[in-house]
CHARMM internal coordinates of N, CA and C (Angstrom, degrees):
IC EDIT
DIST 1 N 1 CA 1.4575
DIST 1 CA 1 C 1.5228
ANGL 1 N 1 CA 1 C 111.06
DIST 1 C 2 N 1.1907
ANGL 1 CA 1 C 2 N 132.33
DIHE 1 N 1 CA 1 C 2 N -47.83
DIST 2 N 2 CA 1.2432
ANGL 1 C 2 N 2 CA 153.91
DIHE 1 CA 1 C 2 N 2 CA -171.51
DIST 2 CA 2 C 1.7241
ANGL 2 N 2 CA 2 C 104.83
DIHE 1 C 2 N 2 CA 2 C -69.46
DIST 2 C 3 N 1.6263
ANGL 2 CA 2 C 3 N 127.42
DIHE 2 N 2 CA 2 C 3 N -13.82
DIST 3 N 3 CA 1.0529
ANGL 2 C 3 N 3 CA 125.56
DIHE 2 CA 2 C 3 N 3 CA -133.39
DIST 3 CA 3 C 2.1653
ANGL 3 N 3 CA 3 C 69.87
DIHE 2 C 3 N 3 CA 3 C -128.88
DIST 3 C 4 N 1.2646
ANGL 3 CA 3 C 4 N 133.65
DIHE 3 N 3 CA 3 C 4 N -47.15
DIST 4 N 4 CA 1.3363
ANGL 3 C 4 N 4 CA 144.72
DIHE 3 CA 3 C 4 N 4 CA 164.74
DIST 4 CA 4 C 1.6282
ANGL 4 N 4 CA 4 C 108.82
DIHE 3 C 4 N 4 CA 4 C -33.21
DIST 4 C 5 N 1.5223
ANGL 4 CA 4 C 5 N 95.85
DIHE 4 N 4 CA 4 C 5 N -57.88
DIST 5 N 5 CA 1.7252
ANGL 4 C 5 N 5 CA 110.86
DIHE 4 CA 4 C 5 N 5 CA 174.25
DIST 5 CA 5 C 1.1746
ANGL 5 N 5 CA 5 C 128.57
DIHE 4 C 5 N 5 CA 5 C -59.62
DIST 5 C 6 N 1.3126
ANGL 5 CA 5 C 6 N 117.21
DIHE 5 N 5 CA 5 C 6 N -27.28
DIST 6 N 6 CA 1.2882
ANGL 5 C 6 N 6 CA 142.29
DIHE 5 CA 5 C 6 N 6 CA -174.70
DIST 6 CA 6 C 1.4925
ANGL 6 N 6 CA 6 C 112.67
DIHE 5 C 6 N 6 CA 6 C -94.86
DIST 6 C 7 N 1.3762
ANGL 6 CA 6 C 7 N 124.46
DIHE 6 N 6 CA 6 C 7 N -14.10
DIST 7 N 7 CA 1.2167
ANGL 6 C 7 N 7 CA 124.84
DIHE 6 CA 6 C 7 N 7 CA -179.03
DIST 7 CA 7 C 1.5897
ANGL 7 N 7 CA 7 C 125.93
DIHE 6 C 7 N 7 CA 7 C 30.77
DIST 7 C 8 N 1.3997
ANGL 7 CA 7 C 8 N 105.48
DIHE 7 N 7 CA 7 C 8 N 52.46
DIST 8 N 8 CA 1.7772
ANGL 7 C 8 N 8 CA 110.55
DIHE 7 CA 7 C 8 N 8 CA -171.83
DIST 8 CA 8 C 1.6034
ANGL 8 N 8 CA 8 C 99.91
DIHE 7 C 8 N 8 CA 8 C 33.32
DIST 8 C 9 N 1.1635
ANGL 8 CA 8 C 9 N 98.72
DIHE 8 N 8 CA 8 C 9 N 50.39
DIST 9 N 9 CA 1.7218
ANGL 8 C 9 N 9 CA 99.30
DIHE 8 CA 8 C 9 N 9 CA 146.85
DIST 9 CA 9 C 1.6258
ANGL 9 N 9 CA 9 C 104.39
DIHE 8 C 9 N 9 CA 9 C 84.46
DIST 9 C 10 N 1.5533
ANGL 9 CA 9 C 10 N 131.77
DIHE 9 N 9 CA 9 C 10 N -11.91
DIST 10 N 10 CA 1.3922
ANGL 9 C 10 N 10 CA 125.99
DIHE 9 CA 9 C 10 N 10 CA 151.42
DIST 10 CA 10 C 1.6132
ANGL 10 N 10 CA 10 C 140.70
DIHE 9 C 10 N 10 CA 10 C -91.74
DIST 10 C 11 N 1.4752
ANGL 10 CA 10 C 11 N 82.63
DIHE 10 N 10 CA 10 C 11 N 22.64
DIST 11 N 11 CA 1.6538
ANGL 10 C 11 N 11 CA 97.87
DIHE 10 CA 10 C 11 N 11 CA 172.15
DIST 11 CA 11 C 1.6829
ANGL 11 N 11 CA 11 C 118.90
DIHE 10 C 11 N 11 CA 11 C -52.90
DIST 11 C 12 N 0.8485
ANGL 11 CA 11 C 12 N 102.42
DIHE 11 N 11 CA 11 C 12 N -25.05
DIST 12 N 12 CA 1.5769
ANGL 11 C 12 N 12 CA 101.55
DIHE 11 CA 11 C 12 N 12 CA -174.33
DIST 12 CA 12 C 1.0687
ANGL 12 N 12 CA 12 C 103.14
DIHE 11 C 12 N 12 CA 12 C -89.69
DIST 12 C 13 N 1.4277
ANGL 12 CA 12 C 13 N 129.03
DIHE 12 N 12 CA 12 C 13 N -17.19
DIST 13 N 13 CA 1.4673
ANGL 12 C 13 N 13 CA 124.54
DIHE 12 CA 12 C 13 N 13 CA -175.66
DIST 13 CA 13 C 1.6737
ANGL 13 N 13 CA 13 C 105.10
DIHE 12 C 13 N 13 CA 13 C -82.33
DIST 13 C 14 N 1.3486
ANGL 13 CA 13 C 14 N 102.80
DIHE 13 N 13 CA 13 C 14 N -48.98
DIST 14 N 14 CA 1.3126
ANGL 13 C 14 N 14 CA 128.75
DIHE 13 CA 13 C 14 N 14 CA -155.28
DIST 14 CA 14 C 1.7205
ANGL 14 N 14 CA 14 C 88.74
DIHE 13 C 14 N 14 CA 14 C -82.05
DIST 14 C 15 N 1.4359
ANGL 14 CA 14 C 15 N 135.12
DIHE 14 N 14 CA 14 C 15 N -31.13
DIST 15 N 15 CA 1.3905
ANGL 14 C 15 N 15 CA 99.31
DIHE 14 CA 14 C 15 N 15 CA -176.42
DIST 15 CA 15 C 1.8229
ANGL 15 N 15 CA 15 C 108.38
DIHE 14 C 15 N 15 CA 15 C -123.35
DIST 15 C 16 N 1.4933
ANGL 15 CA 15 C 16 N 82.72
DIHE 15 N 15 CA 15 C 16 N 29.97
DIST 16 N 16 CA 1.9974
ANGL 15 C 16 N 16 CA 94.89
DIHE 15 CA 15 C 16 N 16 CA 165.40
DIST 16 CA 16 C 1.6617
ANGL 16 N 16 CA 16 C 107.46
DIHE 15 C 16 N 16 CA 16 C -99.80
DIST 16 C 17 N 1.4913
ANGL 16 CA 16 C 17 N 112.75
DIHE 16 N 16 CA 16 C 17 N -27.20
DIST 17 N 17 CA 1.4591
ANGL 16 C 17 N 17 CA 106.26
DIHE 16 CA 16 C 17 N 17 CA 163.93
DIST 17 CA 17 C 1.3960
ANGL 17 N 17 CA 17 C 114.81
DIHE 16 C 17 N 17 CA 17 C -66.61
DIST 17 C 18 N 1.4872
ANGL 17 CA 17 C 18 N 112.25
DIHE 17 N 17 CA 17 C 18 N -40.45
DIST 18 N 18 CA 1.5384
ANGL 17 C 18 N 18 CA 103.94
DIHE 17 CA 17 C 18 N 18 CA -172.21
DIST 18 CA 18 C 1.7939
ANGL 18 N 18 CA 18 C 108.18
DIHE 17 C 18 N 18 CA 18 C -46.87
DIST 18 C 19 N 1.1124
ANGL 18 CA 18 C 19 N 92.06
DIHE 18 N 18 CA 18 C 19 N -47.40
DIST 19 N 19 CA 1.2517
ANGL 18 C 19 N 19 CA 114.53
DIHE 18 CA 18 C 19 N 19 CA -155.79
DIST 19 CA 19 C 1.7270
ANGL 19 N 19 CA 19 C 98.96
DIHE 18 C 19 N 19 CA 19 C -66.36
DIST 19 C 20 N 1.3134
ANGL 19 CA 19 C 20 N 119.46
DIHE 19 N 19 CA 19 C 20 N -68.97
DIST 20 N 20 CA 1.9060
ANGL 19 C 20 N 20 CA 115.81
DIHE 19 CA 19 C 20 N 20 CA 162.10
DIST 20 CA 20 C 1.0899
ANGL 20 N 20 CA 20 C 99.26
DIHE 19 C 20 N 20 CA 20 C -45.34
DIST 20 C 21 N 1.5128
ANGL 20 CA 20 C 21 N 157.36
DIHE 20 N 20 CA 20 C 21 N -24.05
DIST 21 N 21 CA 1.4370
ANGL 20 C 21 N 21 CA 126.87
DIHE 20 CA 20 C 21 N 21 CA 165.17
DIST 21 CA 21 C 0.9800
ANGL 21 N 21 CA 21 C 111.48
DIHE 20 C 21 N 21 CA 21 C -91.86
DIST 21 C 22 N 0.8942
ANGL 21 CA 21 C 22 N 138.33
DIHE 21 N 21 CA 21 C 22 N 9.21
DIST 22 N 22 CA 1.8869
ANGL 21 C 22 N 22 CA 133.11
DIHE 21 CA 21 C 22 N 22 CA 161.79
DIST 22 CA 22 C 1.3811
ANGL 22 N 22 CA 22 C 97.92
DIHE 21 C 22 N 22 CA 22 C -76.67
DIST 22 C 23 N 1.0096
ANGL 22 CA 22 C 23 N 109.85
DIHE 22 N 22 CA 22 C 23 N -60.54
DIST 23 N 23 CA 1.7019
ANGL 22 C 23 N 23 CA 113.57
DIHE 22 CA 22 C 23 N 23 CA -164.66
DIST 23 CA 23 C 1.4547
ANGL 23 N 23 CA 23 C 125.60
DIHE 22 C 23 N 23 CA 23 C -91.31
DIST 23 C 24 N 1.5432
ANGL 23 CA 23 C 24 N 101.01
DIHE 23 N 23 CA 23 C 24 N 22.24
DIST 24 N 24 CA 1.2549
ANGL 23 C 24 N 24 CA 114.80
DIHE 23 CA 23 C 24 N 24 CA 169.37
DIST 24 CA 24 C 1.8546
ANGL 24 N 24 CA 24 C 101.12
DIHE 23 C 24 N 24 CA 24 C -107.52
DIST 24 C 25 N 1.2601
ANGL 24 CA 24 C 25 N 105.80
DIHE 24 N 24 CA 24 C 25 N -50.31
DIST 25 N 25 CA 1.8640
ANGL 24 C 25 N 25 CA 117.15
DIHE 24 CA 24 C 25 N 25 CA 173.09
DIST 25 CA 25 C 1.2553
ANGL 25 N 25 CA 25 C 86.48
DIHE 24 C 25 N 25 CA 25 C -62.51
DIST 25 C 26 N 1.1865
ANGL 25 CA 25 C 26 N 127.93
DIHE 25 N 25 CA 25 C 26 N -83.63
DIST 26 N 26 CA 1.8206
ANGL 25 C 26 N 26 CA 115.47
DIHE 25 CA 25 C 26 N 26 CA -165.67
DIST 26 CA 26 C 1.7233
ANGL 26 N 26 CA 26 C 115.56
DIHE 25 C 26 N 26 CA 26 C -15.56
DIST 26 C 27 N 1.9472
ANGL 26 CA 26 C 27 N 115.16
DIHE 26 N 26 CA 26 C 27 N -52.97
DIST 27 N 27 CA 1.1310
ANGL 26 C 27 N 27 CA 129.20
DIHE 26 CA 26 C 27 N 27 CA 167.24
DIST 27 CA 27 C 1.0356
ANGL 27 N 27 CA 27 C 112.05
DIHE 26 C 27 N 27 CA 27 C -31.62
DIST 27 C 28 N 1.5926
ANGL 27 CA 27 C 28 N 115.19
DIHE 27 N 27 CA 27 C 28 N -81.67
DIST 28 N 28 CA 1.6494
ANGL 27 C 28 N 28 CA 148.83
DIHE 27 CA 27 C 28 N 28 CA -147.79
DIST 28 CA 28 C 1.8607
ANGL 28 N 28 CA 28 C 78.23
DIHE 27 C 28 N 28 CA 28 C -69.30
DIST 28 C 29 N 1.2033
ANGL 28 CA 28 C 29 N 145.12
DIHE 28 N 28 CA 28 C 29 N -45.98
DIST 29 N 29 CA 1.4251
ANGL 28 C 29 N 29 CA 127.83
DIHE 28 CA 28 C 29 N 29 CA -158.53
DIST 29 CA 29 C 1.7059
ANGL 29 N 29 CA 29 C 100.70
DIHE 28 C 29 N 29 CA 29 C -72.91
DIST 29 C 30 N 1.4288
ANGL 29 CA 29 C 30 N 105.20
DIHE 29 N 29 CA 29 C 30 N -71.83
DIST 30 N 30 CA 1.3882
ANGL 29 C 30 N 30 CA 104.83
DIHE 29 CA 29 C 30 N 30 CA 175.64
DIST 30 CA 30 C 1.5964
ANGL 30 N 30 CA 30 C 139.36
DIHE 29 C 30 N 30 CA 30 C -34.67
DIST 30 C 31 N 1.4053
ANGL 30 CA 30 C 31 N 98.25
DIHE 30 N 30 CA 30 C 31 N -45.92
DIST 31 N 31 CA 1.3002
ANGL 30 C 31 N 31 CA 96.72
DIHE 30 CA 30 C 31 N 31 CA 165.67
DIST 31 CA 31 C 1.8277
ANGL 31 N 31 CA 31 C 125.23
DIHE 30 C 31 N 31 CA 31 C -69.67
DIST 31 C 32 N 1.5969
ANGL 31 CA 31 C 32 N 99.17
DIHE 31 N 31 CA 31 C 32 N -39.73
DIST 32 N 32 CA 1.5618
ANGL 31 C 32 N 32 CA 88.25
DIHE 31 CA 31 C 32 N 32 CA 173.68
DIST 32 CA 32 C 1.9238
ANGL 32 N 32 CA 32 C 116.26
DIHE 31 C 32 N 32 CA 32 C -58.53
DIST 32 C 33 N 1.7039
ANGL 32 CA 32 C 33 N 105.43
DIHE 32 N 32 CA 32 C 33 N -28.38
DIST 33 N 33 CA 1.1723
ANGL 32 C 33 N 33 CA 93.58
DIHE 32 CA 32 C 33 N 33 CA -153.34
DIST 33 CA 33 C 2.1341
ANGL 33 N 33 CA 33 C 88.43
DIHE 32 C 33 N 33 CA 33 C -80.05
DIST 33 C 34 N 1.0683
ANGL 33 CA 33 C 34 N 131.32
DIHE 33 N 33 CA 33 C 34 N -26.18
DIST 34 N 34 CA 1.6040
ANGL 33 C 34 N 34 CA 111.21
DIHE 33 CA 33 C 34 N 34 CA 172.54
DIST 34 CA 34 C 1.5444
ANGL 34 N 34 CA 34 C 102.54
DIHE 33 C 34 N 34 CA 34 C -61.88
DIST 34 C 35 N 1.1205
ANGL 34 CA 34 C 35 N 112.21
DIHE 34 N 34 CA 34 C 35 N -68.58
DIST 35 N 35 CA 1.9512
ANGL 34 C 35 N 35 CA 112.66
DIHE 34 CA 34 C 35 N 35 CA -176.96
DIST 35 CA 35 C 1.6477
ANGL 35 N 35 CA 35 C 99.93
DIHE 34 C 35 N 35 CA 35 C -19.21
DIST 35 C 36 N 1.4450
ANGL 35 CA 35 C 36 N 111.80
DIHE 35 N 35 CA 35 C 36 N -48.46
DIST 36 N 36 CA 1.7451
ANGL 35 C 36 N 36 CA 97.43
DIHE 35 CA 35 C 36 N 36 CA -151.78
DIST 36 CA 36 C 1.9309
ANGL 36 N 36 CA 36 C 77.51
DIHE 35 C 36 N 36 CA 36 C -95.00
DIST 36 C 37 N 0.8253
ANGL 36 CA 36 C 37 N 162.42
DIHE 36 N 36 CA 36 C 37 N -27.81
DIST 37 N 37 CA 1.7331
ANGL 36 C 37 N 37 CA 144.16
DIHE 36 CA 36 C 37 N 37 CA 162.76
DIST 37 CA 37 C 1.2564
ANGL 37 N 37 CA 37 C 115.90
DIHE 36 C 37 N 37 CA 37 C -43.44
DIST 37 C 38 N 1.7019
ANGL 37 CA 37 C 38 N 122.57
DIHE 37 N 37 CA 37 C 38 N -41.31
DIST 38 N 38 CA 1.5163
ANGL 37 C 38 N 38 CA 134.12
DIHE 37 CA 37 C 38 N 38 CA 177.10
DIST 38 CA 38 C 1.2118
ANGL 38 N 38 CA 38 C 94.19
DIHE 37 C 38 N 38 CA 38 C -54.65
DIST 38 C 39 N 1.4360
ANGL 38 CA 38 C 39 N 110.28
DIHE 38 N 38 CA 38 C 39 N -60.82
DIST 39 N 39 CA 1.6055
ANGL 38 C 39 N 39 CA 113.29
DIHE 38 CA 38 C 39 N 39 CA -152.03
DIST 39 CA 39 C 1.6362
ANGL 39 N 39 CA 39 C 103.06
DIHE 38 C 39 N 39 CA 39 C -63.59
DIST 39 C 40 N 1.8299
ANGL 39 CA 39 C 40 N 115.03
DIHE 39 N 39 CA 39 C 40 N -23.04
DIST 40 N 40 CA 1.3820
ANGL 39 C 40 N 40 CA 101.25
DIHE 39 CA 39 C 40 N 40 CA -160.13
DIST 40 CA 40 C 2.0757
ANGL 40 N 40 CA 40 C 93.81
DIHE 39 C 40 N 40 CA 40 C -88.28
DIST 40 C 41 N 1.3132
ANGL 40 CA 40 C 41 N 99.30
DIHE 40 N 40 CA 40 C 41 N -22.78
DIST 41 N 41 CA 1.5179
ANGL 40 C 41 N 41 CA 94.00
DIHE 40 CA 40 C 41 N 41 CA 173.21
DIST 41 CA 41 C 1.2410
ANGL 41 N 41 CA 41 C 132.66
DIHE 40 C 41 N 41 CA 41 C -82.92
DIST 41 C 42 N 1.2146
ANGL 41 CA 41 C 42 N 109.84
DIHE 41 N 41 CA 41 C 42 N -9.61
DIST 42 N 42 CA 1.5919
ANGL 41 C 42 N 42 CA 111.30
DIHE 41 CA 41 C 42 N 42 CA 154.19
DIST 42 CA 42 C 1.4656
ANGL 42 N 42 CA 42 C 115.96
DIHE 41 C 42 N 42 CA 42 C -90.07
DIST 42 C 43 N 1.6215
ANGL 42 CA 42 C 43 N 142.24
DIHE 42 N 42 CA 42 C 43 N -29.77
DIST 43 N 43 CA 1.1499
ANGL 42 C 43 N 43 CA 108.78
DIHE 42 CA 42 C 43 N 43 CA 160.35
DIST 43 CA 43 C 1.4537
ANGL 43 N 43 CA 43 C 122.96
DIHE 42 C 43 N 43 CA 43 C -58.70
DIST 43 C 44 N 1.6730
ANGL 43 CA 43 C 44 N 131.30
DIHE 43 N 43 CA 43 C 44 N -21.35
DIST 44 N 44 CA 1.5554
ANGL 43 C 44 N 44 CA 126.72
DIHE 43 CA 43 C 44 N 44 CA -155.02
DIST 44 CA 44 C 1.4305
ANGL 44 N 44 CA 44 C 88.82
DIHE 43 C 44 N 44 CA 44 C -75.11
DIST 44 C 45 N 1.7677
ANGL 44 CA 44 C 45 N 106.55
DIHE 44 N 44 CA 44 C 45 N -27.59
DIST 45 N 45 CA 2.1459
ANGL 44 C 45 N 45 CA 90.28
DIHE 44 CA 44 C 45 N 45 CA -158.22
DIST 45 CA 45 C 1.3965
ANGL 45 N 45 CA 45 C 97.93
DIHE 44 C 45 N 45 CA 45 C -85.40
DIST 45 C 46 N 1.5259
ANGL 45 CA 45 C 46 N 126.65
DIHE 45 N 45 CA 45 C 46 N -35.62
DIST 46 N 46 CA 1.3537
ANGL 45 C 46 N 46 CA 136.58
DIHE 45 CA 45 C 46 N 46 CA 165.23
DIST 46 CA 46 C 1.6187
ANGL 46 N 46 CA 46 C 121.21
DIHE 45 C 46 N 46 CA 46 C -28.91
DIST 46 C 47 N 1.4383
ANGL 46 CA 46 C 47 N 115.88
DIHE 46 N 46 CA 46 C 47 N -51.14
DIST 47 N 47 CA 1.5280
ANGL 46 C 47 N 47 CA 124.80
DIHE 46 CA 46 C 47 N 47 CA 165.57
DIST 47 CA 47 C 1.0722
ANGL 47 N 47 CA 47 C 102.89
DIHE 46 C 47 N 47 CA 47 C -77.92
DIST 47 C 48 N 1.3384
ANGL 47 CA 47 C 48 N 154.24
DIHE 47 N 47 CA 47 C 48 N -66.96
DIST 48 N 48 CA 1.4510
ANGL 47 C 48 N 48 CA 165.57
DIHE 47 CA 47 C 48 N 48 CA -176.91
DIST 48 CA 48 C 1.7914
ANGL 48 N 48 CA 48 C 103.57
DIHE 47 C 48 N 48 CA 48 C 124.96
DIST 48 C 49 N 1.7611
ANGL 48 CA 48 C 49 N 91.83
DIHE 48 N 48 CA 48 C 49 N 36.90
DIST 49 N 49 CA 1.9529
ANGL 48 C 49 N 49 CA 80.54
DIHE 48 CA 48 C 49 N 49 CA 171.71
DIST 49 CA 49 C 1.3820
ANGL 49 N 49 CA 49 C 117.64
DIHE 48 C 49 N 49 CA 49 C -73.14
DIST 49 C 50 N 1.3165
ANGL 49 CA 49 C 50 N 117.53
DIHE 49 N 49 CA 49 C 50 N 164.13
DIST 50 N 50 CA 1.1109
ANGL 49 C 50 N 50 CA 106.34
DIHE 49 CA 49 C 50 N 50 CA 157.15
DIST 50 CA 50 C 1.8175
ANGL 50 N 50 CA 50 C 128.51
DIHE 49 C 50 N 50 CA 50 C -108.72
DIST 50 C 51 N 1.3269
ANGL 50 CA 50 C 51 N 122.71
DIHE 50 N 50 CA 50 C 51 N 147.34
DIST 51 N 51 CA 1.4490
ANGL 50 C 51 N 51 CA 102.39
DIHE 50 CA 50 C 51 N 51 CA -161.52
DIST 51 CA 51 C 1.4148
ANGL 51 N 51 CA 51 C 133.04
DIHE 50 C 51 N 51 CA 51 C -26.99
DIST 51 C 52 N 1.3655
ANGL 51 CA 51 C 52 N 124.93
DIHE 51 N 51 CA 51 C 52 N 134.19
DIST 52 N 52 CA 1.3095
ANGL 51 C 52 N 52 CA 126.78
DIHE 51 CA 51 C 52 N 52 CA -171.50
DIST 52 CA 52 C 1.7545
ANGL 52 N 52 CA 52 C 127.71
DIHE 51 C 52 N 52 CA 52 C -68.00
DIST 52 C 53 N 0.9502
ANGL 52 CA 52 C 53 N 128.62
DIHE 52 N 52 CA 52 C 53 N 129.12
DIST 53 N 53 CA 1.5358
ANGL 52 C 53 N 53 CA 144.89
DIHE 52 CA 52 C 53 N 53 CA -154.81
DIST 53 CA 53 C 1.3964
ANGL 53 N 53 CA 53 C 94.11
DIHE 52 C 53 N 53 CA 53 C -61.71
DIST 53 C 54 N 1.2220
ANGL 53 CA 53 C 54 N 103.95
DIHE 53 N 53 CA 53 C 54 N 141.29
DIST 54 N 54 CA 1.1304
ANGL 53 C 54 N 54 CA 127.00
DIHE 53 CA 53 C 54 N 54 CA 149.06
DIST 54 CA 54 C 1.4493
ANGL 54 N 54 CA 54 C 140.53
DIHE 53 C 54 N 54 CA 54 C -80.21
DIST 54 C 55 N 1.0292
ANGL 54 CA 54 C 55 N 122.04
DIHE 54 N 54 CA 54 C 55 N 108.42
DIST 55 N 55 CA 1.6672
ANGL 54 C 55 N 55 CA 139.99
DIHE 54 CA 54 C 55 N 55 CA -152.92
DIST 55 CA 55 C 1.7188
ANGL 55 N 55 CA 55 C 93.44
DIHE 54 C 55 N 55 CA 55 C -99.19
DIST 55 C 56 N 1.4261
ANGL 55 CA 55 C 56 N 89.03
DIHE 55 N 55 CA 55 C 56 N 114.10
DIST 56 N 56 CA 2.0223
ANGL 55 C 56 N 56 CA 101.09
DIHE 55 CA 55 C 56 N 56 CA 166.24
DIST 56 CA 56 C 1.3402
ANGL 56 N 56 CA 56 C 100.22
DIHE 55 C 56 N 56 CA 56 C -101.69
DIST 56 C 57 N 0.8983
ANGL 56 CA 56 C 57 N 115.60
DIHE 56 N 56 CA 56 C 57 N 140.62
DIST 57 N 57 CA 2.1124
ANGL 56 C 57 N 57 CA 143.06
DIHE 56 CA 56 C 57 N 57 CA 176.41
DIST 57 CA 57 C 1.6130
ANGL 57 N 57 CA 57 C 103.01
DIHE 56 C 57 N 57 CA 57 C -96.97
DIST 57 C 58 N 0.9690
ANGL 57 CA 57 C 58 N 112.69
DIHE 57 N 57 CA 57 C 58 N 117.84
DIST 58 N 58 CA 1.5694
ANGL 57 C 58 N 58 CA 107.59
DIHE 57 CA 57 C 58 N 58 CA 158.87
DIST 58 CA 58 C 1.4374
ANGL 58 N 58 CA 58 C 119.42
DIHE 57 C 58 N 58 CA 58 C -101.69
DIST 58 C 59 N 1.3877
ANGL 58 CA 58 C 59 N 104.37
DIHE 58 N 58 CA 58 C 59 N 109.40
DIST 59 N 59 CA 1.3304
ANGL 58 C 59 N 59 CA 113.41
DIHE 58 CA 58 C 59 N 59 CA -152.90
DIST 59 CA 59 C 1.8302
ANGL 59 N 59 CA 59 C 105.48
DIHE 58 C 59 N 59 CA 59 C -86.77
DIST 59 C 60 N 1.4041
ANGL 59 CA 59 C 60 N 108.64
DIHE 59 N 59 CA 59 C 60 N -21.98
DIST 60 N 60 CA 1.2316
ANGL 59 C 60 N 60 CA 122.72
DIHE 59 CA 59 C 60 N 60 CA -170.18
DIST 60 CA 60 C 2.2641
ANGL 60 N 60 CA 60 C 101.82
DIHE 59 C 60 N 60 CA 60 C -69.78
DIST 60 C 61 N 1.4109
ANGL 60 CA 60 C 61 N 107.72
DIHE 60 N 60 CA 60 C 61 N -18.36
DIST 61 N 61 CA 1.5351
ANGL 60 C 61 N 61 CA 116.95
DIHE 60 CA 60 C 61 N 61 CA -176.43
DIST 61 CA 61 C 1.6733
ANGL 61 N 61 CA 61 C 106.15
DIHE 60 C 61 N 61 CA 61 C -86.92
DIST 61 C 62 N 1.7282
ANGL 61 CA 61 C 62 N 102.11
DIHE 61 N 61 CA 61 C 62 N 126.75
DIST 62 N 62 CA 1.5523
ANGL 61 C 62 N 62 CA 91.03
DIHE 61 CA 61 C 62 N 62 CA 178.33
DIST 62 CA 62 C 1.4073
ANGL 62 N 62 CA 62 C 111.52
DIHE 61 C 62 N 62 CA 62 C -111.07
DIST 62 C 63 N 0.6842
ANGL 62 CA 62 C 63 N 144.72
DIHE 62 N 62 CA 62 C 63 N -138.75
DIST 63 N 63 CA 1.1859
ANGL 62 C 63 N 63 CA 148.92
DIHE 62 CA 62 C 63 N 63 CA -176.08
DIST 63 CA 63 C 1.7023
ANGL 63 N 63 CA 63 C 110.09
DIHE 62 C 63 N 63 CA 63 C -141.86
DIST 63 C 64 N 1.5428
ANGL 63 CA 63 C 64 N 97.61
DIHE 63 N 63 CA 63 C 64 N 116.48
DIST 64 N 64 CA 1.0107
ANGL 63 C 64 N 64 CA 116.01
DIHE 63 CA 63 C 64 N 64 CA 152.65
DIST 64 CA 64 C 1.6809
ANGL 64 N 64 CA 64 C 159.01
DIHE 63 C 64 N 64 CA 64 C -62.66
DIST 64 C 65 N 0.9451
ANGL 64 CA 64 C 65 N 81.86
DIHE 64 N 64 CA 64 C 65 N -10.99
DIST 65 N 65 CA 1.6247
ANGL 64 C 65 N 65 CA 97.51
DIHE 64 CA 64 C 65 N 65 CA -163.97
DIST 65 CA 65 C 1.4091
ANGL 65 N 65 CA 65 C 132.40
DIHE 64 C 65 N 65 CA 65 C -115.91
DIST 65 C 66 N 1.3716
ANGL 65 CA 65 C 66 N 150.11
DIHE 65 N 65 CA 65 C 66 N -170.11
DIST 66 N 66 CA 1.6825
ANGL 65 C 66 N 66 CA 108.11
DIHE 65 CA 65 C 66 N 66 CA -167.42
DIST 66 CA 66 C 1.6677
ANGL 66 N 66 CA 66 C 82.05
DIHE 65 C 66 N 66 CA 66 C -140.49
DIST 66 C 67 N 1.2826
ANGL 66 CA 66 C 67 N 103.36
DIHE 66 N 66 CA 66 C 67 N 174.12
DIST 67 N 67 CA 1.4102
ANGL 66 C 67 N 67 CA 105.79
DIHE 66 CA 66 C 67 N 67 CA 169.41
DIST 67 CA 67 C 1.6633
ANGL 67 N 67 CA 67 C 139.18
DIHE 66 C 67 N 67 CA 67 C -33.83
DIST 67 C 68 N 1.4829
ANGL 67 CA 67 C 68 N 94.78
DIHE 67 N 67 CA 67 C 68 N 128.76
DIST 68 N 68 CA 1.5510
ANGL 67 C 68 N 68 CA 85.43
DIHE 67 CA 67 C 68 N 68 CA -167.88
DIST 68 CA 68 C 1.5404
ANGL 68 N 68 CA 68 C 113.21
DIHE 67 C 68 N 68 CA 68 C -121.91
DIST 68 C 69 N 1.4882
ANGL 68 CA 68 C 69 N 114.40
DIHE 68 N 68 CA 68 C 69 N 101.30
DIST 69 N 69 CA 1.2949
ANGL 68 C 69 N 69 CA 131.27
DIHE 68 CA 68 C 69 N 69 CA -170.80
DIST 69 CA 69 C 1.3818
ANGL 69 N 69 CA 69 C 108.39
DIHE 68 C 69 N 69 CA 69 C -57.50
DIST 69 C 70 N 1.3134
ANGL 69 CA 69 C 70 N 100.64
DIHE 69 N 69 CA 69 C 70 N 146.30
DIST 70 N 70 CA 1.6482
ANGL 69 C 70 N 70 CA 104.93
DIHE 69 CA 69 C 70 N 70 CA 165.56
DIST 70 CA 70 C 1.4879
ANGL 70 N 70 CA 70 C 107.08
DIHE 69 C 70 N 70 CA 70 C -130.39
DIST 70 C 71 N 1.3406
ANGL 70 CA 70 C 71 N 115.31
DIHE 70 N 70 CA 70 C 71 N 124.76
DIST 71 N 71 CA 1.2415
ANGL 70 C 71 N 71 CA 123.87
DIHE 70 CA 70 C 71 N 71 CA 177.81
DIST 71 CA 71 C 1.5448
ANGL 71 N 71 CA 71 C 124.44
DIHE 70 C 71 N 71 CA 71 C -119.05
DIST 71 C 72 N 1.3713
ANGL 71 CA 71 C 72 N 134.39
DIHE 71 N 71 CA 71 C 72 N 136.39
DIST 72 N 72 CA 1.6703
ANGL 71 C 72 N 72 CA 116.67
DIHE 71 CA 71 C 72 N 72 CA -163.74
DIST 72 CA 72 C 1.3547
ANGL 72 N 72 CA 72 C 98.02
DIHE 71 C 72 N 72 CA 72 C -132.35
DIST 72 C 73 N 1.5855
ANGL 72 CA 72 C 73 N 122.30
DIHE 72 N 72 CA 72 C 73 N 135.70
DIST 73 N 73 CA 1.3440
ANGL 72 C 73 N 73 CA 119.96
DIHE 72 CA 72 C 73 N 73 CA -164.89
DIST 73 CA 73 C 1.7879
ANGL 73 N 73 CA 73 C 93.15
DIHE 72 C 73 N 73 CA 73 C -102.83
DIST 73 C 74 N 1.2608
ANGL 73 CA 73 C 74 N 107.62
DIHE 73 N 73 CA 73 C 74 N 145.57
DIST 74 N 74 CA 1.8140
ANGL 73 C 74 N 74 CA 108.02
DIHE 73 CA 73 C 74 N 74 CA 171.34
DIST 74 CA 74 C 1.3658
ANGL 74 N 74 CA 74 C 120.90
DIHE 73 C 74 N 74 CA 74 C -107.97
END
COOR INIT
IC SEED 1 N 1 CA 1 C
IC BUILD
């Protein structure tokens, strides 16, 4: 087990990249994800929306009913 970790002796290489790419994506995520919140709060005040609704699913309802064709005569 110890010998996996060790990667014939480039373990340190091999799990300092892991590690700078975690925490480079960790970066790159966070920052996109405020950028795209700014961006969504300046279009809402820009239109004059007001924050967008929250939609509950009732997951416990199935569906009854079977396919429903649509057909169009010309």
């Amino acid at each position: 087990m110890l010998d996996f970790i060790k990667f014939d002796g480039y373990g340190i290489f091999i799990w300092s990249s892991y590690v700078s790419t975690f925490i480079v994506l960790s970066f790159l995520f966070i920052k996109t994800k405020n950028s795209l919140k700014s961006y969504e709060n300046k279009y809402l005040n820009e239109f004059n929306f007001s924050t967008p609704l929250k939609v509950k699913i009732n997951k416990k309802k199935r569906c009854t009913g079977g396919i429903i064709s649509h057909t169009t005569s010309i």
